[in-house]
N, C-alpha and C positions, 0 to 999 in steps of 0.2 A: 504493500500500500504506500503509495506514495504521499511525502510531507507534505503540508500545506505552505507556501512559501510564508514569511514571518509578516513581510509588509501586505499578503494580501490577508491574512488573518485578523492584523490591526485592523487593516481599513473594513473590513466586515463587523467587527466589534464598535469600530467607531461610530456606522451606521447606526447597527441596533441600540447602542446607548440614544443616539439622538431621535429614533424610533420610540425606546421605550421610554425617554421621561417624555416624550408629546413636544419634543422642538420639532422633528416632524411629523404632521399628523395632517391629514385629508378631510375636512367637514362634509359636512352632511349636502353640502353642494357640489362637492364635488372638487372644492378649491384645496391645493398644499399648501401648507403654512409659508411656506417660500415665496408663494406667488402672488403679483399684484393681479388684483384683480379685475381690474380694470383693462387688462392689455392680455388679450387673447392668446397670443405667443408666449406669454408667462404663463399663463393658466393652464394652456397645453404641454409645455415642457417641465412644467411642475410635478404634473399631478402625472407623467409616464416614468419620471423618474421615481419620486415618490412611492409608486406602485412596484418599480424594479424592486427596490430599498425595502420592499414590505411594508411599507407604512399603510396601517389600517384606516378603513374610511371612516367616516362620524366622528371623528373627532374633533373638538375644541381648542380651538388654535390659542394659545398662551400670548399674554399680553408681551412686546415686542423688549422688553426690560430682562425679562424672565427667560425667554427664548435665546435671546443674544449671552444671557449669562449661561447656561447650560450648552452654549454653540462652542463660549470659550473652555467651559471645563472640557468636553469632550475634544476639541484640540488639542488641550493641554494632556490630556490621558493619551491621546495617538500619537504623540511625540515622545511619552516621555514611554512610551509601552516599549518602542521603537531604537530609541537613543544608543542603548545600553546594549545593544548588539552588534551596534558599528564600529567596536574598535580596531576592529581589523581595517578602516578605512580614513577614521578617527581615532585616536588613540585618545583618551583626558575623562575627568572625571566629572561628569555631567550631573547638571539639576533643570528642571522644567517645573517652571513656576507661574499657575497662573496668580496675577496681581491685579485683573481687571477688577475682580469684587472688593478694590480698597483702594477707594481713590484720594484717603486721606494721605497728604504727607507726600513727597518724594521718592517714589520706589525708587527710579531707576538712582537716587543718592545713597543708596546702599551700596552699588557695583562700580567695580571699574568699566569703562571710566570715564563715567558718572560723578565720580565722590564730590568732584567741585562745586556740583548745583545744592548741593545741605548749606555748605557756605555762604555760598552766592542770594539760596532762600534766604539765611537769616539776616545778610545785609540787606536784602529790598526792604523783607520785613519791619529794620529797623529805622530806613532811609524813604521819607513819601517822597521824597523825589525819584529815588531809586523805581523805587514802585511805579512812577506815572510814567517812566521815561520807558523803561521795560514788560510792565504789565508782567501776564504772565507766560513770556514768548520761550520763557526757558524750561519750562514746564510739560516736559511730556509723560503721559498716562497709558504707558503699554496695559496690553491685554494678557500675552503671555508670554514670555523669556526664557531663553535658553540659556543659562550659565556656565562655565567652566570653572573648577573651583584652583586656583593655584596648586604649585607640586613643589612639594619639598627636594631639600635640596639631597637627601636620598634618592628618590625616584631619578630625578635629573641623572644623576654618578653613576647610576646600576648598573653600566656596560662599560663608562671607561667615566674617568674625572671631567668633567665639563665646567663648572661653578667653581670656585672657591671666593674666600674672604674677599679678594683683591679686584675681580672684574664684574660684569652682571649685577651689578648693583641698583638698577633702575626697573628694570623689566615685570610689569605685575606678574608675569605665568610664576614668576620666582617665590613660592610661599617666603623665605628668609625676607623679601623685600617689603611684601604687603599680605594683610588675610584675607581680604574681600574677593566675594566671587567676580570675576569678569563677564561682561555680557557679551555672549558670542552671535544670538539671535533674540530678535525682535518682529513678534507676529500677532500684526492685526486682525482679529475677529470681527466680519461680518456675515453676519446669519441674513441679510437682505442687502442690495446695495441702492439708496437715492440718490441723487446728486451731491447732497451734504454730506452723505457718509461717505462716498466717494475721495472730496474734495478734504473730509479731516483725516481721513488714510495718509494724503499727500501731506498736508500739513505736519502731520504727527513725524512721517519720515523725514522731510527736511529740518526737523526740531532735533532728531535724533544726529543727521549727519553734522548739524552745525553745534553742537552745543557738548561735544564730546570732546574728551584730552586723549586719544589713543586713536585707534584702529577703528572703522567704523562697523558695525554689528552686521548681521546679515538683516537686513528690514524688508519682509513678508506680509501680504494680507492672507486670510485664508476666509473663505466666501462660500454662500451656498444659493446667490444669484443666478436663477435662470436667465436670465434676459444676455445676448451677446453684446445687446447696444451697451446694457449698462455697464457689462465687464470689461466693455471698450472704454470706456469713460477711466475707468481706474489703471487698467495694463498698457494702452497704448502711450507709448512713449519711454524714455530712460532720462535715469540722473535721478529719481526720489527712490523706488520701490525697487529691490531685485527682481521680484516675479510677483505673478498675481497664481494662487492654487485654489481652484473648484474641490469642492467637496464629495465630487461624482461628476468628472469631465467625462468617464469613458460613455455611461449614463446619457449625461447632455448631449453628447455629442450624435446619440444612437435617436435619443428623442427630435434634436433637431433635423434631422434628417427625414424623420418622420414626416415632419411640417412641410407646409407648402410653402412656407417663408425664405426665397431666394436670399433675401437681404441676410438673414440673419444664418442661415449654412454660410455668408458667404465672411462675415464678421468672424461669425468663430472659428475657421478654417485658417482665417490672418491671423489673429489674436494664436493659433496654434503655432502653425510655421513661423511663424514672427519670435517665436519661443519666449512669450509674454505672460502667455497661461498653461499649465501644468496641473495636473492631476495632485491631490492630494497626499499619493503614495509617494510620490516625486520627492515631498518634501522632506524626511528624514533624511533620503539620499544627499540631496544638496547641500544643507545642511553639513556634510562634511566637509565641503570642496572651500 
């Protein structure tokens, strides 16, 4: 009997979590929780993936607060299910954390390298000038994060001497230099995509590339938007986002096709080859690179 491969197990598991607490669910119309329903191409490409995914019908679609927070735990459980098996490709010692349900306080001032903006908050805090001049533009609010936690200077030595007292003195991967975990990845959760959700994806990543003392994160949305127009709205283009990952491209991709909607086989076909949007399995992998 042959294994089941490990990323197509997760992304089954991932489904059914978001199947069984009702992020997705099918009402008694016939509508997926996913889809606008006002826009026929959503409503049809919803509710045939939906149906692939098992989601049962009659259900009661969850207010859009509740959905989007159960959208990020389940991300966070499919990465971090994941993580832990790639050291053959990634070698470090990983955490995945989601922090979307805590939007008091500075996450990302915990990690390198981040640690600057704790500081920086307590100076605005204490300066109204500081405050009106900057507002709150240094201030970004991930969803979920991928961390690597520093390596002693054991680890580093294990095969031949590398580190000692006198060189490597800066570098956060160096537990002897700093304890805090570094942020390796940064991934946006949307359970639907508008135009505004769209346009604070963008925002959030350029807050991320500019406001950092190091190496910049990998900065990801992960989305469960049927519509092609609107995952065009968020993927097309470079310089903010690495990639945009659907929750069920191979799915969407079977459903659009389905449709008589030229425009939109022909959107997500660019958005494909253009290699902007990726499959959700996609993303563990990357993640290493």
């Amino acid at each position: 009997m042959n294994q089941r491969a490990l990323l197509s197990q997760a992304r089954a598991d991932f489904h059914q979590e978001l199947v069984l607490n009702r992020t997705l669910v099918v009402d008694e119309k016939g509508v997926a929780s996913n889809a606008d329903s006002g826009q026929r191409f959503s409503r049809e490409a919803a509710l045939r993936i939906a149906q692939s995914l098992g989601a049962g019908m009659g259900g009661v679609k969850l207010d859009g607060q509740r959905a989007g927070s159960q959208f990020e735990t389940a991300v966070r459980n499919f990465v971090a299910r994941a993580m832990p098996h790639l050291g053959g490709l990634r070698p470090g010692n990983w955490a995945v954390e989601n922090v979307g349900g805590s939007r008091s306080g500075y996450q990302l001032a915990q990690f390198e390298p981040y640690r600057h903006l704790d500081e920086l908050a307590r100076q605005i805090k204490a300066s109204p000038i500081l405050a009106s001049v900057l507002g709150n533009s240094y201030d970004v609010s991930p969803d979920v994060i991928v961390v690597r936690l520093p390596v002693p200077d054991s680890a580093i030595n294990a095969d031949r001497i590398i580190v000692d007292d006198e060189h490597g003195r800066y570098s956060p991967i160096r537990q002897a230099n700093q304890s805090h975990a570094i942020v390796h990845a940064v991934i946006s959760c949307k359970w639907t995509l508008r135009s505004d959700r769209a346009q604070n994806a963008r925002t959030e990543a350029l807050g991320l590339i500019r406001n950092r003392k190091g190496r910049a994160p990998h900065i990801v949305v992960v989305t469960g938007e049927p519509s092609p127009s609107r995952l065009a709205s968020l993927a097309l283009g470079t310089g903010d986002l690495d990639t945009v990952y659907h929750f069920a491209l191979p799915e969407l991709v079977e459903a659009t096709k389905l449709s008589d909607n030229d425009e939109a086989q022909q959107t997500l076909q660019t958005l494909i080859t253009g290699k902007r949007l990726r499959d959700i399995a996609d993303l563990p992998l990357d993640l290493t690179i």
